[in-house]
BAKOLKOL-348731 format. One record per residue (C-alpha): residue in three letters; y, x, z. Coordinates in steps of 0.25 Angstrom, whole numbers, plus 5000, padded with zeros to 4 digits. Each point is the difference from the previous one (the first is absolute). Layout:
BEGIN
ALAYXZ/...
//
This chain:
BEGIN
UNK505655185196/UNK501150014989/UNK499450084992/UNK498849905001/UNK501149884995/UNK500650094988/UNK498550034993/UNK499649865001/UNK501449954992/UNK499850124992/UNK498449964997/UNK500549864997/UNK501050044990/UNK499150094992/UNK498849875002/UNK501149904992/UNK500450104990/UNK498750034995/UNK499749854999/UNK501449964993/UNK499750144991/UNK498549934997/UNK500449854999/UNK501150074989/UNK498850094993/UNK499349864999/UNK500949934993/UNK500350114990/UNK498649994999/UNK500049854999/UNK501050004990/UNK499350114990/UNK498849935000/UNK500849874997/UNK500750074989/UNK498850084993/UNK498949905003/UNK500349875002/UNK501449974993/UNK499850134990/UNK499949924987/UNK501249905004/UNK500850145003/UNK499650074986/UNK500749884993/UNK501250005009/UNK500250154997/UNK499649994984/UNK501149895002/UNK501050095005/UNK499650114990/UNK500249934988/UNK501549945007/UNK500550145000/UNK499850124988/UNK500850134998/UNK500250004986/UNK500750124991/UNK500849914987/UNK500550094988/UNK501649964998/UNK500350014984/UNK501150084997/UNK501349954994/UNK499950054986/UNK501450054995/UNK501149914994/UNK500450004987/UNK501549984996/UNK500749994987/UNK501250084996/UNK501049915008/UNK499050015013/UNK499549864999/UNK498649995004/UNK499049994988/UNK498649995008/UNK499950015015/UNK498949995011/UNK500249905011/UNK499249975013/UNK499249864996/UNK498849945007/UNK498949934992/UNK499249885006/UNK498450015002/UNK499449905001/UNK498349965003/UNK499649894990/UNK498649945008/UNK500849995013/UNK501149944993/UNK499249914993/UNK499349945011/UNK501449965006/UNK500849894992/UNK501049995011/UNK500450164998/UNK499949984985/UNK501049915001/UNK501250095010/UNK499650124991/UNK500349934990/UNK501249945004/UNK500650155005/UNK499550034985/UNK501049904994/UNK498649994993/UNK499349864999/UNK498749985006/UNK499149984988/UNK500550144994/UNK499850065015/UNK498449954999/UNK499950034987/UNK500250165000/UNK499250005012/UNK499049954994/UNK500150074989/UNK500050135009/UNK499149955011/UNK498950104995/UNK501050105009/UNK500350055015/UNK501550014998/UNK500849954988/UNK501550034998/UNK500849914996/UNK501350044993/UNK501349925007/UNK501350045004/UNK499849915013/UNK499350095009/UNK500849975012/UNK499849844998/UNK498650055000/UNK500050095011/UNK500849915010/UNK498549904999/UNK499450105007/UNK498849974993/UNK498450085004/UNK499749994984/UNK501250064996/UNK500650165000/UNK501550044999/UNK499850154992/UNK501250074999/UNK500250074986/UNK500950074993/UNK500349934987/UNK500850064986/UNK501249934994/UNK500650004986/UNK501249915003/UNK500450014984/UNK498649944997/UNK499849984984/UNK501350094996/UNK499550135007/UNK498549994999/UNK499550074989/UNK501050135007/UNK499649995012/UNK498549965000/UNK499449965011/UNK499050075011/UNK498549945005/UNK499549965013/UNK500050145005/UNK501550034998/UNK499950084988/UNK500649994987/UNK499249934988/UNK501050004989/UNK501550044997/UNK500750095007/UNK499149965014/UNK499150084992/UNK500950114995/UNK500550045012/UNK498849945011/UNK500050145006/UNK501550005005/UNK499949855003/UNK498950005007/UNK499950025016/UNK498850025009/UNK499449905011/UNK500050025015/UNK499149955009/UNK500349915013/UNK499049985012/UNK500149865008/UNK499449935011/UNK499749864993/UNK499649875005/UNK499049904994/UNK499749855001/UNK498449954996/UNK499950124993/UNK501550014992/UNK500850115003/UNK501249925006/UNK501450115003/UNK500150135004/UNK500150045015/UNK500550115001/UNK500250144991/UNK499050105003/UNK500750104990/UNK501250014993/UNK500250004985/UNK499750144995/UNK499850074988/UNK500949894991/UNK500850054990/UNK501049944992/UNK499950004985/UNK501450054992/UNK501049924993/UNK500250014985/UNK501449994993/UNK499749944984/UNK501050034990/UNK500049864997/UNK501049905001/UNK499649865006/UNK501249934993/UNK499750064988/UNK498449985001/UNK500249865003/UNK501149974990/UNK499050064988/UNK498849925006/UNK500649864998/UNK500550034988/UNK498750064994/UNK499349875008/UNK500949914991/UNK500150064986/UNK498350035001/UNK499949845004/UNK501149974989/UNK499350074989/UNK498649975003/UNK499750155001/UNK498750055006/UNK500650095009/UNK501350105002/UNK500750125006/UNK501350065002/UNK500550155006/UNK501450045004/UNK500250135002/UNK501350095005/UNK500250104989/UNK500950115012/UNK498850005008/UNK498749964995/UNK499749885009/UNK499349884998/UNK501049885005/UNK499149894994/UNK498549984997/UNK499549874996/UNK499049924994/UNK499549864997/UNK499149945004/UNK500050025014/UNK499349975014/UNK500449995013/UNK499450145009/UNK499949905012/UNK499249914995/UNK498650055000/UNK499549904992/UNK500950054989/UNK499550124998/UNK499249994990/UNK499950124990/UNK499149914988/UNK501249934998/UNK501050104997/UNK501049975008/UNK499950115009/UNK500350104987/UNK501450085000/UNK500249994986/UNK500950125000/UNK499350115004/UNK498449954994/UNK500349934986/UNK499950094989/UNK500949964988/UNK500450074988/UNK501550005000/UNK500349974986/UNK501350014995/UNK500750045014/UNK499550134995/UNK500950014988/UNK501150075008/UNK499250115002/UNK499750024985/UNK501649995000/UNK500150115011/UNK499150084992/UNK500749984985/UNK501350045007/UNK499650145006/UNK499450044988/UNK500949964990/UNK499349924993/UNK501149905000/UNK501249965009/UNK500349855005/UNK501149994987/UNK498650034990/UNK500049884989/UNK498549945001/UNK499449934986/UNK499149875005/UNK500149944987/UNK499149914997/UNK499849975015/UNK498750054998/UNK499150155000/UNK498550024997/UNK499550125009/UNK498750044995/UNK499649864996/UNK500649955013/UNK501249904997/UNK501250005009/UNK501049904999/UNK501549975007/UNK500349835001/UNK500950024988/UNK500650104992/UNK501050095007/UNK500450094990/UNK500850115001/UNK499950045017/UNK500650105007/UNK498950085011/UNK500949935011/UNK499749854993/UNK498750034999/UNK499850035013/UNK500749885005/UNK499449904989/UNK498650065003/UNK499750024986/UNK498750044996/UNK500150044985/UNK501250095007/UNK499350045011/UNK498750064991/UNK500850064990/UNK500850085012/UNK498750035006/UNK499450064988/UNK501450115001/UNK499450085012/UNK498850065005/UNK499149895009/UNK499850115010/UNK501550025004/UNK499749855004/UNK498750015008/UNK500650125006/UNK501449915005/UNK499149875002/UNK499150105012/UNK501450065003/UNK500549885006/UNK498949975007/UNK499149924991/UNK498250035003/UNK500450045016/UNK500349955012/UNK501549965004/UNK499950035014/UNK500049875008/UNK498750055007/UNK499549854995/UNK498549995004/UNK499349954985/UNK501350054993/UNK499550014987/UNK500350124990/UNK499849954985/UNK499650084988/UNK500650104989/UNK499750044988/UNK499250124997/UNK500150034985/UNK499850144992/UNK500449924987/UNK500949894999/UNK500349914988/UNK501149944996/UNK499349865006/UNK499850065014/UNK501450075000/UNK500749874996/UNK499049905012/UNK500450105008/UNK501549984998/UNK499749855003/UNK499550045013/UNK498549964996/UNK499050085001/UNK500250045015/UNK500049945013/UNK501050005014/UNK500449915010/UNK501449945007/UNK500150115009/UNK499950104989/UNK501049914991/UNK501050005008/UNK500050145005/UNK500250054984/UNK501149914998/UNK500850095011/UNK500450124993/UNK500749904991/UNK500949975012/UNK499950135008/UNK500350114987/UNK498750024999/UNK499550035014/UNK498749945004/UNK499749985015/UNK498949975006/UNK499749865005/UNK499949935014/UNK499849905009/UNK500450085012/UNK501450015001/UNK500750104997/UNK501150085009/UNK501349974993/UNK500650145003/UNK498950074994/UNK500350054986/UNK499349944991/UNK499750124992/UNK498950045009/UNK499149894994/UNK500550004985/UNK499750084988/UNK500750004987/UNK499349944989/UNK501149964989/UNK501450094996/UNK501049915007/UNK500849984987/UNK498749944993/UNK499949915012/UNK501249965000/UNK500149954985/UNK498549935002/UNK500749935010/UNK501149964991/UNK499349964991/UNK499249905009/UNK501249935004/UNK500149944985/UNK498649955002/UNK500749905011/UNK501249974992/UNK499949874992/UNK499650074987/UNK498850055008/UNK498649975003/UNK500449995015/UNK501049925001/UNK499549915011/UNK500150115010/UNK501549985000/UNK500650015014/UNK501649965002/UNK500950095004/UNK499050114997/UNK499550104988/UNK498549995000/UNK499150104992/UNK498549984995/UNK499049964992/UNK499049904996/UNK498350024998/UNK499249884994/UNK498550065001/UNK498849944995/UNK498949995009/UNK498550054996/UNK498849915000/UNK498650044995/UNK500450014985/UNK501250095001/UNK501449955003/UNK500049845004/UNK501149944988/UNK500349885011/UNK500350085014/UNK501050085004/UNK500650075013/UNK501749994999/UNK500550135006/UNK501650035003/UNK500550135003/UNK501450005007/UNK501050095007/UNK501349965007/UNK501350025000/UNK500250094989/UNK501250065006/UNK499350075011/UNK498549954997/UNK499549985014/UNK498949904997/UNK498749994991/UNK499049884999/UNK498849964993/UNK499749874997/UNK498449974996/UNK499649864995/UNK498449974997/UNK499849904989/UNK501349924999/UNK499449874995/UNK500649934986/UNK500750044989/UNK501150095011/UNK499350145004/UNK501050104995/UNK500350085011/UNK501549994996/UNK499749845002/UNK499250005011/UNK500250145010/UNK501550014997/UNK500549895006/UNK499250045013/UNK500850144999/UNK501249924999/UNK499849925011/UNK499350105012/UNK501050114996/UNK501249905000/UNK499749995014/UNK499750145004/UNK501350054996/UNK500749895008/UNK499150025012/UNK500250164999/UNK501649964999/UNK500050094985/UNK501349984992/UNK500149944987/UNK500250094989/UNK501149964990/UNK499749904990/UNK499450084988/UNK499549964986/UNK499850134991/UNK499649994986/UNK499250104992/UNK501250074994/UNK500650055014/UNK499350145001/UNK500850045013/UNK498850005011/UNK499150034990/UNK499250144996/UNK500550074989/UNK499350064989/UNK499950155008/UNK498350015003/UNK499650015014/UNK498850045006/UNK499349935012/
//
C-alpha cells in the first residue's frame, strides 16, 4: 500500500513537469514567433539602431615630426597636438539657433558664420580653422566634430621662413631645410583601434580602446648652425633698410669663418609658414634670395685678382698704379673712375675700386690663374648647405681670351654665383687661405676644423688681401659706411648693373658688400645684397654697407667678441703687408 502512495506522488510530479516544461516551450515559441513574424520589422530597426550607436573603428595617429632647434636650443619649428573643427554646412544652415552658439564660441559673428557655410554648403563636412576648438567642443553639437591633429609651428614666423620652409598636409617637408632634411625629420604613423559612439549618425566619443597605439615612430630632432639672435637681428634690419630704399628685394648671410656655419640666412620679402593663405609662390615671397638668385659679383671680385697679381709677382701691394686721365678704352670699351685719381698704389686701388687701376692690373697676369682661384674658392659649385634649389651659377669657358674678357672678368662680370657662394670665398681672407665647407647643421666645436677645409690661397697672400681690405673701410675708402666702433672691420664694395633684354640695364643695380670681422682675429664674414635700391643712392658702399655696420655691430656684442684697438693705417705703413718676395697659391 505504500509503494501504491509513492508511484502516484511520483506520477504526479512527472504530470506537472511536463506541463510546466510544455507551457515553457510555448512561450519560447510564442515569443519567436512574436519577434520574427509579427514585430520583425519594429525589431530590425531597433537593432540597425543599436548598430550604427556602436562601431569599432581603427584611427591612423600622426606622428610627431622631429623639432628643429637653432644653435642656442630654441625652438625654430615644432609639431604640436592641435584639433581642427568640422563642421556640416546643410545641417547647420537649417538651424539659426546653432548658427548663432557656433558662432558665439567662434568669437566669430553670425553673418561670417552663414556665410562660409554657405559658401561650402556643396560639402558633407567643412573645417573650419579656429583656435577655439574646446569652446566649440563643450556645445556638444550632432553637426559638429572635434578631430585631433597634429599641427607644425614656426614660432620665428617671417625671420626664419625662407631657412626653414615649411611641410604640406601630410607632414612632409615642401621647401627649406623641411625639405633638405624630410627624411631624418620625418616619423612614421601608428594606427589605434576604438569602440566609438555615435548619435543620429555622428560619431560622438570614443568608448573604449580596442588596441593600443602601435607601429608610431617619432621623427628626429635637427640642430641648425643658426643663430635665432643673430637671424632675427639681420631680418629687421634688412626689413628696414629694403623698405627705406624702396628696394625690390634683399638678402644677407653671416657666416663663422673657424667653423663653416651659417649663423644667419635671411631674406625680404618674407611670409609667415603658419599662415596658409600666405604661401603663395607667384608672389615671391616665399624665395630665399641667398641660396636661388644668381648675381654677378662685380667688383667683390677685385681681391682675387689682388690675390692672384701677388702670388705671381706681377705686383705687390706698394706697386704705383697710373689712372690718369681717370679714363681707359679696352677694345673700344670706355672705363672710367668718378674723377681722376692719379698716381695709386695696388692697395688704393683696391680700396678706391678703381676701374682704370683695376684693368690696367688685370691686363699684368694671365686670366686663367684667375678662373683657376675664382673655382678655387668655391665659385660654379655647391657650398654644401645641402639647400634644396641651391643654385650653382656659371663660369667662363674660353680657349681665347681678349684683353676685353680678361679685364670684364676682373670686374666680376661675365660669371654668375650666389650669397652662399660669396661669402664662403671671402673666408680664406680671414682663415689664411683655408676654405671650409659650409653648413646649416651645427657643427661640434671640438672637431678640428681641418677635416672640412682645404687650402686654396698662400696664407701670406691672404693675409695682405686682407690688409688691404681694411683701407677700403677707412674713410679714404669706398666702404666707409661699414665702420663699426671699437672694431677693425675688412671688406669690399660691388655696385652691379643688372641685365635686361638689351644687354646691361644703365638704370638698375644690385648693391653688394662683402665684410669680415674683427681683423684681429677675423671670426666673422657677411654679405650684404640689395636689389634695385631706388633713386640716385645704389652704391653698395651707400646702401649695403651701412646694413654690415649695423647686423655685425650687434653680432659682435651678442657673441661677447673684444674690441680691437683703435686703428687708422695709412698706405705708407707696410708692417702687416706682403712683401715683394712671390708666392705661389
Amino acid at each position: 500500500m505504500m509503494n501504491n502512495l509513492i508511484n502516484r506522488q511520483h506520477s504526479r510530479r512527472l504530470k506537472l513537469f511536463w506541463i510546466i516544461f510544455t507551457i515553457g516551450i510555448a512561450v519560447i515559441v510564442g515569443k519567436a514567433v512574436q519577434l520574427q513574424l509579427l514585430d520583425g520589422r519594429y525589431n530590425s530597426q531597433f537593432w540597425h539602431q543599436q548598430s550604427q550607436k556602436l562601431a569599432v573603428r581603427t584611427y591612423t595617429v600622426p606622428f610627431f615630426r622631429g623639432t628643429i632647434y637653432d644653435k642656442q636650443g630654441d625652438i625654430l619649428a615644432v609639431s604640436a597636438p592641435m584639433a581642427s573643427v568640422r563642421v556640416m554646412p546643410q545641417a547647420l544652415l537649417a538651424s539659426p539657433h546653432k548658427q548663432q552658439i557656433l558662432s558665439k564660441a567662434l568669437s566669430w559673428s553670425t553673418d561670417q558664420l552663414v556665410h562660409r557655410l554657405q559658401k561650402h554648403a556643396d560639402q558633407n563636412w567643412h573645417t573650419i580653422p579656429t583656435e577655439r576648438h574646446q569652446a566649440v567642443a563643450d556645445l556638444n553639437l550632432d553637426e559638429v566634430q572635434i578631430v585631433p591633429e597634429i599641427k607644425r609651428l614656426y614660432p620665428a614666423k617671417e625671420i626664419t621662413a625662407h631657412l626653414l620652409g615649411f611641410t604640406g598636409h601630410n607632414h612632409r617637408g615642401q621647401e627649406g631645410v623641411e625639405l633638405s632634411y624630410d627624411g631624418w625629420l620625418h616619423g612614421q604613423n601608428g594606427h589605434r583601434t576604438v569602440l566609438v559612439g555615435s548619435k543620429n549618425g555622428v560619431e560622438r566619443q570614443i568608448i573604449r580602446e580596442l588596441e593600443p597605439t602601435h607601429n608610431h615612430k617619432k621623427g628626429k630632432d635637427l640642430h641648425l648652425s643658426v643663430d635665432l639672435r643673430i637671424q632675427a637681428t639681420a631680418y629687421e634690419e634688412l626689413k628696414r633698410h629694403v623698405v627705406a630704399v624702396g628696394a625690390k628685394n634683399g638678402s644677407i648671410v653671416v657666416a663663422d669663418t673657424y667653423s663653416g656655419e651659417i649663423l644667419a640666412m635671411v631674406s625680404y620679402p618674407s611670409f609667415d609658414p603658419n599662415d596658409l593663405s600666405q604661401r603663395n609662390p607667384q608672389n615671391g615671397t616665399m624665395r630665399n634670395r641667398a641660396a636661388l638668385d644668381l648675381f654677378e659679383p662685380g667688383s667683390t671680385i677685385k681681391p682675387f685678382m689682388m690675390a692672384v697679381g701677388l702670388a705671381s709677382g706681377a705686383f705687390t701691394p706698394y706697386s704705383t698704379i697710373d689712372t690718369a686721365p681717370g679714363r681707359i678704352i679696352i677694345e673700344g670699351k670706355l672705363l672710367r673712375d668718378p674723377r681722376n685719381y692719379g698716381q695709386l698704389t695696388v692697395s688704393d686701388v683696391l680700396a678706391r675700386s678703381s676701374q682704370v687701376g683695376t684693368a690696367r692690373l688685370s691686363l699684368m697676369m694671365q686670366p686663367y690663374q684667375l678662373v683657376h682661384l675664382i673655382r678655387s674658392v668655391g665659385f660654379g659649385q655647391l657650398t654644401g648647405v645641402s639647400f634644396p634649389g641651391e643654385t650653382i651659377g656659371s663660369m667662363p669657358w674660353r680657349d681665347k681670351w681678349n684683353d676685353l674678357d680678361t679685364v670684364t672678368f676682373a670686374y666680376g662680370y661675365g660669371f654668375s654665383g650666389n650669397s652662399l657662394q660669396l661669402v664662403r670665398s671671402y673666408i680664406p681672407f680671414a682663415r689664411r687661405g683655408k676654405l671650409p665647407t659650409l653648413t646649416l647643421l651645427s657643427r661640434d666645436p671640438t672637431t678640428d676644423a681641418d677635416e672640412y677645409t682645404v687650402e686654396v690661397m698662400n696664407p701670406k697672400v691672404a693675409d695682405s688681401v686682407l690688409t688691404m681690405l681694411e683701407r677700403a673701410t677707412l674713410d679714404d675708402g669706398t666702404a666707409r659706411r661699414a665702420h663699426i666702433a671699437g672694431y677693425r672691420v675688412a671688406g669690399k664694395t660691388g655696385t652691379v648693373h643688372k641685365t635686361n633684354e638689351e644687354g646691361y640695364a644703365s638704370d638698375r643695380y644690385i648693391a653688394l658688400f662683402v665684410g669680415i670681422v674683427p681683423l684681429n682675429d677675423p671670426r666673422f664674414v657677411a654679405v650684404v645684397k640689395i636689389d634695385e635700391p631706388h633713386g640716385d643712392r645704389y652704391f653698395g658702399g651707400q646702401v649695403a654697407a651701412p646694413v654690415f655696420s649695423r647686423v655685425m655691430a650687434m653680432v659682435l656684442h651678442l657673441m661677447n667678441i673684444p674690441q680691437d684697438r683703435p686703428f687708422h693705417k695709412t698706405s705708407s705703413q707696410k708692417d702687416t703687408l706682403l712683401s715683394d718676395t712671390q708666392y705661389a697659391y
